[in-house]
C-alpha positions, 0 to 999 in steps of 0.5 A, a space after each residue: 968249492 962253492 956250496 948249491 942248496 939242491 932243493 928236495 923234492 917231496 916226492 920222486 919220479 915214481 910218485 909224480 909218474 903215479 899222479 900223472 897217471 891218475 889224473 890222466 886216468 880220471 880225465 879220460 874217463 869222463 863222460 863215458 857211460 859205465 859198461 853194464 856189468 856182464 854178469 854178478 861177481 861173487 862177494 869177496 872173501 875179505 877175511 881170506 884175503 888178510 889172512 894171505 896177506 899177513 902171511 906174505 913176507 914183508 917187501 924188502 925197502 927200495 934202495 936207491 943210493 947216490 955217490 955222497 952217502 959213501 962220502 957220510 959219517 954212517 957208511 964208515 968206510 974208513 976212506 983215504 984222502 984220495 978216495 974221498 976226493 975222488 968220490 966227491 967228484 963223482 957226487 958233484 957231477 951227480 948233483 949237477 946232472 940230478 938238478 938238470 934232470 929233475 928240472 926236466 922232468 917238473 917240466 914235463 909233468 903237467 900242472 894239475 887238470 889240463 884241457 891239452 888235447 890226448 895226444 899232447 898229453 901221451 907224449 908229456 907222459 911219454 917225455 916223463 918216463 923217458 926222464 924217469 928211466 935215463 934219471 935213474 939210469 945216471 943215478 945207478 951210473 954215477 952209484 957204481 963210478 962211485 963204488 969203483 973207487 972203493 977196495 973190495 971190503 969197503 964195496 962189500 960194506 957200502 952195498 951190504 954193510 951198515 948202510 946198505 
């Protein structure tokens, strides 16, 4: 088996798709007048406002596994020579299918401040969501191809367990 070097990206899909936004945003509106504001706002109870904060439950973390980590010392999974192959194949054929994905979603991410017309930029963001939603898709597709292969106590594990 021939080894790729992947190159990870700082960022993910969700954070490209948050900074395309802003600058679309930013870009869109200049050159308008602000809107008068139609009436005053009463001031803000910031003091209030921290204390409902700190009272909310902290978010749980935002778990998006891939088919490799089972194949990882921490998941533990006691595999059999068998599930272990099976498992890696499901990786590989992620990995491939994640590098062609991410190469087309930099492809429709523009670079920096553009002078492309609105439309043209709709449908770059258009094109990025579209990638965003089918690459978490295959990543979700090849996760639960992966956990089919494991026995029920080892499924329980991965999505519970030490390192889930």
């Amino acid at each position: 088996m021939s080894e790729r070097r992947i190159r990870r990206h700082p960022f993910g899909p969700a954070t490209l798709l948050a900074l395309v936004v802003a600058v679309v945003a930013v870009a869109l509106g200049q050159g308008r007048s602000p809107a008068a504001p139609s009436k005053e706002r009463p001031p803000l109870d910031l003091e209030s406002l921290r204390r409902e904060v700190a009272q909310r439950p902290p978010a749980p973390p935002l778990e998006k596994p891939e088919p490799g980590e089972l194949l990882s010392p921490e998941a533990d999974l006691r595999l059999t020579d068998a599930q272990r192959a099976a498992i890696a194949k499901v990786a590989e054929v992620w990995e491939t299918d994640k590098a062609a994905l991410i190469r087309a979603i930099e492809a429709a991410t523009p670079e920096g401040p553009t002078s492309r017309s609105e439309a043209k930029l709709s449908s770059s963001l258009s094109d990025y969501s579209h990638l965003s939603r089918q690459y978490d898709a295959s990543r979700n597709a090849a996760w639960q191809l992966a956990l089919q292969v494991l026995t029920a106590d080892q499924r329980r594990q991965a999505t519970t367990g030490g390192n889930r």
